[in-house]
TORKOL-4160 file (C-alpha; in steps of 0.2 Angstrom, whole numbers, padded with zeros to 4 digits, m for minus):
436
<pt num="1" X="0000" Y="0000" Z="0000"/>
<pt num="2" X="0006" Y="0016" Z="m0006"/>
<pt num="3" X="m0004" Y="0027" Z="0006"/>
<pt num="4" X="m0005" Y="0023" Z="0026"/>
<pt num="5" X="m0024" Y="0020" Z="0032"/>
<pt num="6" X="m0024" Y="0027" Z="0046"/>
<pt num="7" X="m0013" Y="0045" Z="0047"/>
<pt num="8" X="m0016" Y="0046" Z="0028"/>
<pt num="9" X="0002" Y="0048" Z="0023"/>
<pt num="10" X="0010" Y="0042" Z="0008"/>
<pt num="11" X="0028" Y="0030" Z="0008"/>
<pt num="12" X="0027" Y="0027" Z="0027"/>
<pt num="13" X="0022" Y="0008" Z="0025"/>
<pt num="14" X="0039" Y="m0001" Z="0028"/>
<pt num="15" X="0039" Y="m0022" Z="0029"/>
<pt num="16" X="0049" Y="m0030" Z="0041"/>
<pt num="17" X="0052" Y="m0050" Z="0039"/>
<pt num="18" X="0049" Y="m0060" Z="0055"/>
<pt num="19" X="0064" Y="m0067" Z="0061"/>
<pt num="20" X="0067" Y="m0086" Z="0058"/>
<pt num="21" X="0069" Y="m0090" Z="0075"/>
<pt num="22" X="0062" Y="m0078" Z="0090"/>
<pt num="23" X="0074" Y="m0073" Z="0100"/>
<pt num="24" X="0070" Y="m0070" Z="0119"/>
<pt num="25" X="0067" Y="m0052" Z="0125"/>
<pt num="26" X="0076" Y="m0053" Z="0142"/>
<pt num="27" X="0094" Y="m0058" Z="0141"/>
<pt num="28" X="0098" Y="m0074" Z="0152"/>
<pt num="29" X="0108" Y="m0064" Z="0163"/>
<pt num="30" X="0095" Y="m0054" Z="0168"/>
<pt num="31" X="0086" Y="m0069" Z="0176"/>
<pt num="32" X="0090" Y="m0081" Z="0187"/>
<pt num="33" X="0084" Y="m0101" Z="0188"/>
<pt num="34" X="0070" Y="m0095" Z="0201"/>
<pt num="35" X="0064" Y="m0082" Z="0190"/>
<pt num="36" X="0071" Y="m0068" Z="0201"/>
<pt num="37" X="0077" Y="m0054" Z="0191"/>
<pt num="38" X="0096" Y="m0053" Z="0197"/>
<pt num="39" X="0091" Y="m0030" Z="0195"/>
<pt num="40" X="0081" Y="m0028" Z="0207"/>
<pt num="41" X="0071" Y="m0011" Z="0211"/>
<pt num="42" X="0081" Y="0000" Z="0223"/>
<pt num="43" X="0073" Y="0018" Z="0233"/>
<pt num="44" X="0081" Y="0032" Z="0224"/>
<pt num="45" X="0089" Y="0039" Z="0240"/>
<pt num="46" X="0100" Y="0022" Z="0239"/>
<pt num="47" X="0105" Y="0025" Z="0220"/>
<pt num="48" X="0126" Y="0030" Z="0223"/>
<pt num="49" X="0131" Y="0044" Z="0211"/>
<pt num="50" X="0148" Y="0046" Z="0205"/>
<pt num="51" X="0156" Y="0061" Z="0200"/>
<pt num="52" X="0150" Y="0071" Z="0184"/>
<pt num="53" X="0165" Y="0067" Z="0169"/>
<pt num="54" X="0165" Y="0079" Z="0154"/>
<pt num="55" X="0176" Y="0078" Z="0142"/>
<pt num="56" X="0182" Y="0095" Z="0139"/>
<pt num="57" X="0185" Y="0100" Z="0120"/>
<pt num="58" X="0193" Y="0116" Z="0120"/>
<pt num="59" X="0180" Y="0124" Z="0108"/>
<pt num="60" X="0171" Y="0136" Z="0119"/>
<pt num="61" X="0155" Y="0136" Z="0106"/>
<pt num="62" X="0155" Y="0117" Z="0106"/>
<pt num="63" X="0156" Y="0115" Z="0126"/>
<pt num="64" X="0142" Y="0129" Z="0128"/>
<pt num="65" X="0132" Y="0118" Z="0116"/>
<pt num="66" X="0136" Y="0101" Z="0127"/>
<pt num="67" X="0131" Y="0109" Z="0142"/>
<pt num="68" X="0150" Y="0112" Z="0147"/>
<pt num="69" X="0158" Y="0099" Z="0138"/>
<pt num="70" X="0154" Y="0081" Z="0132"/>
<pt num="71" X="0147" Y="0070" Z="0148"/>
<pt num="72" X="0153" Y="0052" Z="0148"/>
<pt num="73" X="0142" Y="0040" Z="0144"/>
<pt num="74" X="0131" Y="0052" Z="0134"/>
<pt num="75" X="0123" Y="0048" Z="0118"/>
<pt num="76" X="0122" Y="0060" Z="0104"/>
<pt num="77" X="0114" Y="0063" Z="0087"/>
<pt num="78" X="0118" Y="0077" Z="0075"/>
<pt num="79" X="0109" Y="0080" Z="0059"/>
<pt num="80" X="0109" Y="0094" Z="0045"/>
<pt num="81" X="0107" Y="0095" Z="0026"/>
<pt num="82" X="0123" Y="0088" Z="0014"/>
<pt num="83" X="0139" Y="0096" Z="0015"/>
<pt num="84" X="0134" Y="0107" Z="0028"/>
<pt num="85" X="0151" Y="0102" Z="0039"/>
<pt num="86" X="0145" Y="0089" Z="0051"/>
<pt num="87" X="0159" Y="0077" Z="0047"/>
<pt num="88" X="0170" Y="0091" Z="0046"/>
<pt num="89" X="0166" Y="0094" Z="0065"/>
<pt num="90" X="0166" Y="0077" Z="0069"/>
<pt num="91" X="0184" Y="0076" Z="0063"/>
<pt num="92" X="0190" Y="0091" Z="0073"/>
<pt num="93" X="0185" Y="0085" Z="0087"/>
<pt num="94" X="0201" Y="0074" Z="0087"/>
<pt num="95" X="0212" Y="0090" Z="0085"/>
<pt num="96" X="0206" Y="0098" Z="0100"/>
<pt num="97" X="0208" Y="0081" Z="0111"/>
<pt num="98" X="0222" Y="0073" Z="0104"/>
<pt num="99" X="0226" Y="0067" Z="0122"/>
<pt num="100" X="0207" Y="0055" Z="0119"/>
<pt num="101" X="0205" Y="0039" Z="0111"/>
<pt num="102" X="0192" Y="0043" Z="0098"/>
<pt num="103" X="0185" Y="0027" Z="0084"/>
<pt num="104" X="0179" Y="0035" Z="0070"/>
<pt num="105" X="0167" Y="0023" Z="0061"/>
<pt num="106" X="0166" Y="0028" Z="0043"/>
<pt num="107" X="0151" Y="0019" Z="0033"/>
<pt num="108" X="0151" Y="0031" Z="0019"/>
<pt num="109" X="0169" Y="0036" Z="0015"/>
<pt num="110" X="0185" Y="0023" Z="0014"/>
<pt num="111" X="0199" Y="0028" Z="0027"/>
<pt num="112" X="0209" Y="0037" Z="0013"/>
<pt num="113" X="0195" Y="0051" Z="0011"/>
<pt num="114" X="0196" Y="0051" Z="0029"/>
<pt num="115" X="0214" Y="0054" Z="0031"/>
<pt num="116" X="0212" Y="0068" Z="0018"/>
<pt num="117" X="0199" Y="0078" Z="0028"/>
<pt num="118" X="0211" Y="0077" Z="0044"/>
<pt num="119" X="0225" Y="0082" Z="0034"/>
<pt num="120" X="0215" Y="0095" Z="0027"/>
<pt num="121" X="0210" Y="0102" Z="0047"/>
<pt num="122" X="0226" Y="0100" Z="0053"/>
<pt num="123" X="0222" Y="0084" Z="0064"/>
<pt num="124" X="0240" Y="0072" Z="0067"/>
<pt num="125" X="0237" Y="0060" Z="0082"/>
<pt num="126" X="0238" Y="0042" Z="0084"/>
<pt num="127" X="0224" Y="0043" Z="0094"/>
<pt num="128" X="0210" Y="0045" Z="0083"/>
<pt num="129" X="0206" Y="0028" Z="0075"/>
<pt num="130" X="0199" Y="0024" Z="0058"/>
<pt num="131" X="0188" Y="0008" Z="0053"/>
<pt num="132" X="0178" Y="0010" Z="0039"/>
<pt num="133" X="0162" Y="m0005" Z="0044"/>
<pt num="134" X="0145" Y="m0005" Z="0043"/>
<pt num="135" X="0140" Y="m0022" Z="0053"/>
<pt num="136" X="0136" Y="m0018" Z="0070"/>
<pt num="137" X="0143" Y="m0034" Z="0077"/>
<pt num="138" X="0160" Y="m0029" Z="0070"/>
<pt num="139" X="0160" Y="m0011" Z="0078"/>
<pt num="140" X="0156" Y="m0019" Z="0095"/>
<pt num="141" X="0169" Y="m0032" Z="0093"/>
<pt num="142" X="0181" Y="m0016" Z="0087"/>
<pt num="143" X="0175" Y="m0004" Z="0104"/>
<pt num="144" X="0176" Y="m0018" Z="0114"/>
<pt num="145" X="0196" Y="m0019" Z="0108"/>
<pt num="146" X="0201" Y="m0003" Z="0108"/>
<pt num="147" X="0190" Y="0006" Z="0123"/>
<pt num="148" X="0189" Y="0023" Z="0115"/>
<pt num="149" X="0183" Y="0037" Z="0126"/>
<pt num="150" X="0173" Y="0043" Z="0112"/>
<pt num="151" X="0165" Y="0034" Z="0096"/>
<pt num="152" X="0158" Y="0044" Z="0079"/>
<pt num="153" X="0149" Y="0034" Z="0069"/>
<pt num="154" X="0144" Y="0041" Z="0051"/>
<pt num="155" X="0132" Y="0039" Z="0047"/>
<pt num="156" X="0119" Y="0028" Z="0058"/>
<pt num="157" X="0107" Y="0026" Z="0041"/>
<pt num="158" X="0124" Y="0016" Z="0035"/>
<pt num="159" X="0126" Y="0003" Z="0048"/>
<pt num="160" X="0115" Y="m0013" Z="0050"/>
<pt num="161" X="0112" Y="m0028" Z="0059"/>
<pt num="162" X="0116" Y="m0045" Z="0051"/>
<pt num="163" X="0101" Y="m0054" Z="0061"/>
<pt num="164" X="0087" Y="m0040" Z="0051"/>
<pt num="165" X="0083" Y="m0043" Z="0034"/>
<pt num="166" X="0079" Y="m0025" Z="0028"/>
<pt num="167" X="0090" Y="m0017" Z="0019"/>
<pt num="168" X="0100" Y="m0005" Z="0028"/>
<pt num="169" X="0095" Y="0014" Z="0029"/>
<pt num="170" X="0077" Y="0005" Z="0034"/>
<pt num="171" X="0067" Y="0011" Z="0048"/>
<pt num="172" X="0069" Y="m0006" Z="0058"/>
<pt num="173" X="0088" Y="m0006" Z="0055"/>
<pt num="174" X="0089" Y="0012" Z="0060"/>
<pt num="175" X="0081" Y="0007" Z="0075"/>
<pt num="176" X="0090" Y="m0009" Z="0082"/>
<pt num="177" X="0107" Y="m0003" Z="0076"/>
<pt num="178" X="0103" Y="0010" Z="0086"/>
<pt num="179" X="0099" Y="0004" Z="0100"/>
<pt num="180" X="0113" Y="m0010" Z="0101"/>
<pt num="181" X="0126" Y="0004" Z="0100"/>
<pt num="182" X="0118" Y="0016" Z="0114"/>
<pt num="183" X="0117" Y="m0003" Z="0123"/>
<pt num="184" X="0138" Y="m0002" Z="0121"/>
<pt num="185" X="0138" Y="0017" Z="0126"/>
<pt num="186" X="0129" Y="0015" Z="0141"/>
<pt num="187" X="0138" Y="0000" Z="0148"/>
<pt num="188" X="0154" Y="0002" Z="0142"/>
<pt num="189" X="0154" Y="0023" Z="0148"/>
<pt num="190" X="0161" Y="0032" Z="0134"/>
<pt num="191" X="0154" Y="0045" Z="0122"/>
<pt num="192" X="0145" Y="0043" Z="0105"/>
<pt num="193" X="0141" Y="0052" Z="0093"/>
<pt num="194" X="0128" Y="0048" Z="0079"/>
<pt num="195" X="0128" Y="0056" Z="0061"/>
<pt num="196" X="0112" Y="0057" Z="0055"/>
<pt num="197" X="0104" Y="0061" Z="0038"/>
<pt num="198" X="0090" Y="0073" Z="0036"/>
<pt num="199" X="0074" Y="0073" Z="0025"/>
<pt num="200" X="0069" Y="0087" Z="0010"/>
<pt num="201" X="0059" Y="0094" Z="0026"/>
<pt num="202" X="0074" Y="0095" Z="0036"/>
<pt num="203" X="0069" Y="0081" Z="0049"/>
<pt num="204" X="0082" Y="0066" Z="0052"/>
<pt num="205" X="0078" Y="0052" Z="0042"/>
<pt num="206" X="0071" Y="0036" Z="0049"/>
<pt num="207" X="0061" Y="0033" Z="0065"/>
<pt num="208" X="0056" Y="0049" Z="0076"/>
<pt num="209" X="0060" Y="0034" Z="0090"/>
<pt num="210" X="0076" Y="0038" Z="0085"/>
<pt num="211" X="0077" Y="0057" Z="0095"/>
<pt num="212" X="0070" Y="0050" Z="0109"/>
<pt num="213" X="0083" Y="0036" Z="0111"/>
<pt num="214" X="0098" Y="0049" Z="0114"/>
<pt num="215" X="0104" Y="0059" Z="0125"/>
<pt num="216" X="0107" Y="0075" Z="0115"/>
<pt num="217" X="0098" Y="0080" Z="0098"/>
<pt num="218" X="0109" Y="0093" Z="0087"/>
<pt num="219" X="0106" Y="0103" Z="0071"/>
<pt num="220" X="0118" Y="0109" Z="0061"/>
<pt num="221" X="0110" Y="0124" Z="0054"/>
<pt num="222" X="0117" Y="0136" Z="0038"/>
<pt num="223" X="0115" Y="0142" Z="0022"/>
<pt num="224" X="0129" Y="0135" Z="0008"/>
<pt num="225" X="0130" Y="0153" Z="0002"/>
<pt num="226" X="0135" Y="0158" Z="0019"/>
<pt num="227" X="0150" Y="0155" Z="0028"/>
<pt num="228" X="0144" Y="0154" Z="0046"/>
<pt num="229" X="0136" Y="0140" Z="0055"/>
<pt num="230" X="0124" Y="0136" Z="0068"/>
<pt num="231" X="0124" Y="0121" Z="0080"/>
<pt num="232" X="0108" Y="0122" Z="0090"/>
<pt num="233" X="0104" Y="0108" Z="0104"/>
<pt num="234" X="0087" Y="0103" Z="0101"/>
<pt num="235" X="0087" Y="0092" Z="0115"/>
<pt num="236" X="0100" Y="0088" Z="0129"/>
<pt num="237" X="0097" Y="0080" Z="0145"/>
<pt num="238" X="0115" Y="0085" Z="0153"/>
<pt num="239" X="0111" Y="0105" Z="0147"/>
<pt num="240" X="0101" Y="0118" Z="0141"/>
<pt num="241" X="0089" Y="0112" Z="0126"/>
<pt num="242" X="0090" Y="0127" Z="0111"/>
<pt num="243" X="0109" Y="0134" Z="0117"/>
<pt num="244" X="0117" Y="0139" Z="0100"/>
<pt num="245" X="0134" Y="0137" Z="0095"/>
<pt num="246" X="0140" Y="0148" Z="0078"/>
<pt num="247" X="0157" Y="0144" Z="0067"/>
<pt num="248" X="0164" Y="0151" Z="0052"/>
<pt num="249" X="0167" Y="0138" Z="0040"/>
<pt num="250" X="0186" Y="0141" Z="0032"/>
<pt num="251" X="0197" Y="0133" Z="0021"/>
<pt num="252" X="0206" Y="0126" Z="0036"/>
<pt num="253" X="0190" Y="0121" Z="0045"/>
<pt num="254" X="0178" Y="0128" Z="0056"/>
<pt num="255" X="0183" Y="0142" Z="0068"/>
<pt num="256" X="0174" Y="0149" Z="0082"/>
<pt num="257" X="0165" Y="0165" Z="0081"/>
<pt num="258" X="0164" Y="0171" Z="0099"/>
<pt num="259" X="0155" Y="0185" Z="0097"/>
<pt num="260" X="0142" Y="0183" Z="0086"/>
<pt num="261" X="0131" Y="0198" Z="0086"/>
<pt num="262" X="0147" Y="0208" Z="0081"/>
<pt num="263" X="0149" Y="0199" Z="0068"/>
<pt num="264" X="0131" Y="0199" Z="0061"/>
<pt num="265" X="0133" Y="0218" Z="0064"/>
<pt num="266" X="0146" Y="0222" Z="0056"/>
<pt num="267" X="0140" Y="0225" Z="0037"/>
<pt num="268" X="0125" Y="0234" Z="0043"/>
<pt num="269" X="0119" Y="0250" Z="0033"/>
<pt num="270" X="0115" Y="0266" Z="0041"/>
<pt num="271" X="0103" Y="0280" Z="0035"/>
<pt num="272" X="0094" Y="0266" Z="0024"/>
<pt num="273" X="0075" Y="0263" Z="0024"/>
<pt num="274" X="0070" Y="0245" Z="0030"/>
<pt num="275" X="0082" Y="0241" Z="0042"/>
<pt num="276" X="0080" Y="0237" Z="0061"/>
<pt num="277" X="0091" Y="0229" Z="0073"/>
<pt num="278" X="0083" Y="0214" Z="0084"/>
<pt num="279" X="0089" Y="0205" Z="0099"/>
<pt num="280" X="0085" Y="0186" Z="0101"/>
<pt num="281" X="0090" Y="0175" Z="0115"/>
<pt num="282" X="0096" Y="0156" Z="0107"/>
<pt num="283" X="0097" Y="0146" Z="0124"/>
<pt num="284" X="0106" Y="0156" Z="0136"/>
<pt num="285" X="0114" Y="0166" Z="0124"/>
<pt num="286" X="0106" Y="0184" Z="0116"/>
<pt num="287" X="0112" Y="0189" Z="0101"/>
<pt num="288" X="0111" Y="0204" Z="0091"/>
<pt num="289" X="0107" Y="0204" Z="0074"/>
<pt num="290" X="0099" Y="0217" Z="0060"/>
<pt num="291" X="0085" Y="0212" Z="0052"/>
<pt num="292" X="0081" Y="0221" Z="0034"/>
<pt num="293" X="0062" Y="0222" Z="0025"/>
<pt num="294" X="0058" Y="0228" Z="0007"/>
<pt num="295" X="0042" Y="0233" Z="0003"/>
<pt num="296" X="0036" Y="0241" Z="m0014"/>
<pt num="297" X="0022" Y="0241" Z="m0023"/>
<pt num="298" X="0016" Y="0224" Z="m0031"/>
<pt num="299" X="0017" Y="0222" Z="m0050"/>
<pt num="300" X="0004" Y="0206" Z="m0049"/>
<pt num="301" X="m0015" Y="0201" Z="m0043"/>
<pt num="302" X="m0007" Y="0193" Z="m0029"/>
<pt num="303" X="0006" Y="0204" Z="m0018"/>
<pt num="304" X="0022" Y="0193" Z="m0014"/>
<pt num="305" X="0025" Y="0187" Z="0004"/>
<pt num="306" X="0045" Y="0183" Z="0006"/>
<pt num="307" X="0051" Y="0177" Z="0023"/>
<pt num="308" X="0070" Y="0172" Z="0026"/>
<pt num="309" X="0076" Y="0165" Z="0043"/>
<pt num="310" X="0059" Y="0172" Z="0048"/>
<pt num="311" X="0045" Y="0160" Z="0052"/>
<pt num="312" X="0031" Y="0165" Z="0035"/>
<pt num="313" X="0015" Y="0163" Z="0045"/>
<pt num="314" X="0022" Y="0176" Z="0058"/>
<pt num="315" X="0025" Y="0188" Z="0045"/>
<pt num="316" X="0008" Y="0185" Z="0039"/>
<pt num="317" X="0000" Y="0191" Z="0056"/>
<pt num="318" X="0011" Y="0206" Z="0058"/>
<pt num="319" X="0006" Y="0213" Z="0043"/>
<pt num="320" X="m0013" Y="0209" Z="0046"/>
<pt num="321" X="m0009" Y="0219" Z="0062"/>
<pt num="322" X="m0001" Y="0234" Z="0054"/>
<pt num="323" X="m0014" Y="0234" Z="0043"/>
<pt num="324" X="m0029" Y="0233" Z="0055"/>
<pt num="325" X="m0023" Y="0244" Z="0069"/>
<pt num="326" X="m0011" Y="0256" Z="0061"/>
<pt num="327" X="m0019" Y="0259" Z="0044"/>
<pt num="328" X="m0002" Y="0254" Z="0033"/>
<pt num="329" X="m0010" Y="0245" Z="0016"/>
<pt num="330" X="0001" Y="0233" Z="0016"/>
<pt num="331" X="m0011" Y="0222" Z="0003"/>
<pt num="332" X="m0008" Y="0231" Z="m0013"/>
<pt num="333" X="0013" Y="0229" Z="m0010"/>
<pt num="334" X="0025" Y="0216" Z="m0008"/>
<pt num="335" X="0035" Y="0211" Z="0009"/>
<pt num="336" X="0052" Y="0204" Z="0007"/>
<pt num="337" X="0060" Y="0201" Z="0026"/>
<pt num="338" X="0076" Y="0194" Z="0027"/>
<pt num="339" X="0089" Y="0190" Z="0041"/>
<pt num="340" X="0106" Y="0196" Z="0040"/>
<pt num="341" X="0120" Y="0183" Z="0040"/>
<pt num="342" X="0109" Y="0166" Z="0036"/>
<pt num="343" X="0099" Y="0166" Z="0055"/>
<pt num="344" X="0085" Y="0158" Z="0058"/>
<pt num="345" X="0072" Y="0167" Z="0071"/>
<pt num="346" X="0058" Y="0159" Z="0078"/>
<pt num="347" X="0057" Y="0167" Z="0095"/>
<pt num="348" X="0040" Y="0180" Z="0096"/>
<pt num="349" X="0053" Y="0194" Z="0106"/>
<pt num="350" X="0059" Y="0199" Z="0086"/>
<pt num="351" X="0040" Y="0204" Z="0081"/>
<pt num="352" X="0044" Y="0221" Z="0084"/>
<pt num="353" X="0058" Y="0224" Z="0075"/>
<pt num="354" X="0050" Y="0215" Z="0061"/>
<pt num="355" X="0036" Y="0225" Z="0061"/>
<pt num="356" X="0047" Y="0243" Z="0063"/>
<pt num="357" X="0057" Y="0239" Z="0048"/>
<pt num="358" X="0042" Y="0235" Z="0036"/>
<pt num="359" X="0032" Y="0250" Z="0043"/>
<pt num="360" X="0050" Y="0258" Z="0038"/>
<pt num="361" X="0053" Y="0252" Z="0020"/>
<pt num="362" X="0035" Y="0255" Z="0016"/>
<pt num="363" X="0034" Y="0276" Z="0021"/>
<pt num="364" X="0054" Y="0275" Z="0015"/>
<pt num="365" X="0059" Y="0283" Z="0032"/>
<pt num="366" X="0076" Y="0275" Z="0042"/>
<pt num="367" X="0074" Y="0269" Z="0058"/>
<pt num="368" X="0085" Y="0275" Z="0074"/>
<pt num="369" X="0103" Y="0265" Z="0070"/>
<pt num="370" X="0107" Y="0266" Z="0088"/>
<pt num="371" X="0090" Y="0258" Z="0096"/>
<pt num="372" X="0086" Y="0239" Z="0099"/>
<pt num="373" X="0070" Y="0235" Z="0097"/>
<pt num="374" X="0065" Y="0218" Z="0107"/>
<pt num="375" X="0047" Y="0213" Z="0109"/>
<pt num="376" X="0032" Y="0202" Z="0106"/>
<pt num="377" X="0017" Y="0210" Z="0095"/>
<pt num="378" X="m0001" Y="0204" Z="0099"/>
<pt num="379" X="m0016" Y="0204" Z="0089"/>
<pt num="380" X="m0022" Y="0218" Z="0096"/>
<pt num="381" X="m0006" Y="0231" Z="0092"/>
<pt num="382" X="m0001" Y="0227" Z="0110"/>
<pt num="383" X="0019" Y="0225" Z="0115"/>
<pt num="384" X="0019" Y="0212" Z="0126"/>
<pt num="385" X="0033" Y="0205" Z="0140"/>
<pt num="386" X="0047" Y="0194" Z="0134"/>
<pt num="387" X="0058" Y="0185" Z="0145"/>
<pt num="388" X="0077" Y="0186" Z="0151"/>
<pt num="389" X="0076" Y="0206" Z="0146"/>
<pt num="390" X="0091" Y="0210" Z="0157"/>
<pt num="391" X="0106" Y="0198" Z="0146"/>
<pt num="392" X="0100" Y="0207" Z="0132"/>
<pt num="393" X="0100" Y="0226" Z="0137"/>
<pt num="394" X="0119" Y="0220" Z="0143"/>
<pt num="395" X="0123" Y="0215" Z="0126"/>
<pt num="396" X="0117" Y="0230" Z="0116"/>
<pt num="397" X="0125" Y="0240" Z="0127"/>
<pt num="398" X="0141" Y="0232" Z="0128"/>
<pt num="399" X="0139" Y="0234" Z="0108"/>
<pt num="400" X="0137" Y="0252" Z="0109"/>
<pt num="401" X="0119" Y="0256" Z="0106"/>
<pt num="402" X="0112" Y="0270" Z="0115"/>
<pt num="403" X="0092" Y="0266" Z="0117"/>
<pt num="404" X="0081" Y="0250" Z="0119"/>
<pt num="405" X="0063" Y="0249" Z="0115"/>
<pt num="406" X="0055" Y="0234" Z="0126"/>
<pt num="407" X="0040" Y="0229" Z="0132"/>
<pt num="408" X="0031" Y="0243" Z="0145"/>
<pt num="409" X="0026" Y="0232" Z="0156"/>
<pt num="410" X="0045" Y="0224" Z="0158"/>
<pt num="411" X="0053" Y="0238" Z="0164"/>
<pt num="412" X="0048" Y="0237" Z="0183"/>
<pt num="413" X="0057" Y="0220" Z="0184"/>
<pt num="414" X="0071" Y="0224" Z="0174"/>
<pt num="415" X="0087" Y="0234" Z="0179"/>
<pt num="416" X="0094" Y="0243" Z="0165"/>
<pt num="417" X="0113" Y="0246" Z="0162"/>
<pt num="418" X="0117" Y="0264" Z="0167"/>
<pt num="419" X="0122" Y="0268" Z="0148"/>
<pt num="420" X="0109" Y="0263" Z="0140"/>
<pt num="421" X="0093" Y="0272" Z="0139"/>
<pt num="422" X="0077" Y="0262" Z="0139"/>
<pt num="423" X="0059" Y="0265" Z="0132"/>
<pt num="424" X="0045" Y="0256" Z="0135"/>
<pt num="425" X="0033" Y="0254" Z="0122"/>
<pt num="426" X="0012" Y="0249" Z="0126"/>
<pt num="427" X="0009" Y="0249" Z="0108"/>
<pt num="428" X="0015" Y="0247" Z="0092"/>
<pt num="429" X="0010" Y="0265" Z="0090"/>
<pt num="430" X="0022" Y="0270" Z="0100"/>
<pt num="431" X="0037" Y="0261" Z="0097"/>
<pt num="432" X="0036" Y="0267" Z="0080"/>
<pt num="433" X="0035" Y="0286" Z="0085"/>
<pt num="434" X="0050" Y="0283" Z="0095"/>
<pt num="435" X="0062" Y="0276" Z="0082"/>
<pt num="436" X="0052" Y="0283" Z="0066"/>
């Protein structure tokens, strides 16, 4: 069947072959010739915890990502599009721990494309371990020989299990070949790192099982054209879930940016129409960025709606809101919104200054240069509170800009640095007289 009965999606239906002979669930070692499981339950208050062991990388953006570094025994899964650098990263990872045992499981490449990479990033150590394999089996027989302290498998939709007779790639092999190897990873103690691929939609590829057998989910997020990166932790049980780390890819590799917002910044035009600058908090960390908006009268029956790094339906409301509350015809013209440097918003506190610089490339009047504008629009032209308002006052000002527009209703629980000027905003009305 082509099309699934029940959800009513098409290509979802895989078949899976029973087994010849069944093999028992429960391991014999887990029971004993009474029937007595040899794990019994324990209170919690009698569980013994050992000392947290992370292995330091070096890479500031990396460790900020990991929650301070990679734990031991953790379980990780990073995905992105093709070519977007995640083997590149992988790889790295052996020149800023030479002093670790690293098996790097290739399924894809043979050793010799391998070694040209590392020679490529600079990585020379004895220590990192190649084995180009693709049985299961074989990798546990080759961790169980060398005890790496960490283990990179590219990619999981490579590696199968001989017992399964899908091909492999398959949702079942995806699924047992994972967990076998997080079965090695948790009893053995050392760190693993899956490579995943992604879909057209830019989902991993296989079972959605498969995010919630790991420890740590991470995107590696970027535009070809661009040269910087984003890893974004989607999920991580040892850290903060949505922390961001951003690297430039380079000939050499991938270098830290430390500080982004600089960065992103740094090309912005001054005294141009159409132009804001947004502060967005990714994980712990706020970042500045400038987002820019083009709007001119429309050529067609149907105006254009253009959204990049900016979520379309959100764009959609805001302009429905201008329209409504603050009389800007915004249906006869088309909207182009794009975000500098190839980032990806989707947090509601940059509504503002996505409405303030489509408000200002459709009157053709330059907004304030040195104002942030942070903010949640609602449906009724109301600027409503945003969270963590404090790290990001500190960041425009240690930037240099002279006045912040927030949220009214923030500034009695908010301490403002003393060189930076703060306004608070009820309305979308009002911000746009301030910075207009």
């Amino acid at each position: 069947m082509g099309k699934c009965p029940g959800c009513g999606a098409w290509n979802t239906l895989v078949e899976e072959k029973p087994e010849s002979e069944v093999k028992a669930r429960v391991p014999k070692s887990a029971s004993s010739s009474n029937g007595r499981t040899s794990n019994p339950p324990e209170p919690i208050t009698e569980v013994a915890l050992g000392p947290e062991t992370r292995l330091k990388t070096g890479m500031v953006e990396f460790d900020r990502v990991m929650g301070g570094g990679i734990m031991q025994g953790s379980f990780s899964l990073i995905a992105g599009d093709p070519g977007i650098g995640k083997s590149t990263l992988m790889t790295e990872l052996a020149r800023f721990m030479p002093e670790r045992t690293i098996l790097y499981v290739t399924g894809e490449e043979s050793k010799r494309q391998v070694k040209l990479r590392a020679q490529r990033l600079g990585v020379d150590t004895d220590r990192l371990l190649l084995l180009a394999e693709t049985n299961v089996e074989a990798i546990g027989q080759a961790v169980r020989s060398c005890e790496p302290d960490l283990l990179i498998v590219d990619s999981i939709q490579t590696i199968f299990r001989p017992d399964l007779s899908s091909a492999p790639g398959s949702v079942s092999q995806v699924r047992e070949s994972t967990a076998s190897l997080l079965k090695m990873t948790k009893e053995d103690e050392f760190s693993t790192f899956l490579v995943g691929h992604v879909t057209k939609k830019g989902t991993i590829a296989g079972p959605r099982v498969l995010e919630h057998m790991v420890d740590t989910v991470l995107y590696f997020e970027g535009d070809r054209h661009h040269a910087f990166r984003i890893l974004r932790s989607v999920k991580n049980r040892f850290g903060a879930a949505n922390e961001i780390g951003v690297f430039e890819m380079r000939e050499s590799g991938l270098h830290e940016v430390p500080n982004p917002s600089e960065i992103f910044l740094s090309e912005r035009g001054y005294g141009v129409s159409g132009s804001a600058v947004i502060c967005s908090l990714e994980g712990t960390r706020p970042i500045l960025v400038e987002v820019q908006a083009l709007v001119s009268p429309s050529s067609y029956g149907t105006p254009q709606r253009t959204a990049t790094g900016f979520e379309y339906s959100r764009l959609q409301m805001l302009l429905a809101v201008l329209e409504k509350r603050i009389g800007l015809a915004f249906s006869d013209h088309d909207v182009f919104i794009n975000i500098a440097g190839g980032v990806k918003l989707n947090e509601p506190a940059v509504d503002l200054g996505t409405a303030v610089a489509a408000v200002s490339s459709f009157r053709d009047v330059p907004t304030d240069t040195n104002a942030v504008l942070i903010g949640e629009v609602g449906l009724g032209g109301e600027i409503r509170t945003v969270s963590q308002l404090g790290p990001r006052l500190k960041e425009a000002a240690k930037l240099g800009f002279d006045r912040a527009v927030v949220p009214a209703n923030n500034l009695d629980s908010t301490t403002a640095p003393d060189d930076l000027d703060v306004i608070g905003a009820k309305t979308l009305q009002d911000a746009l007289d301030t910075v207009l």
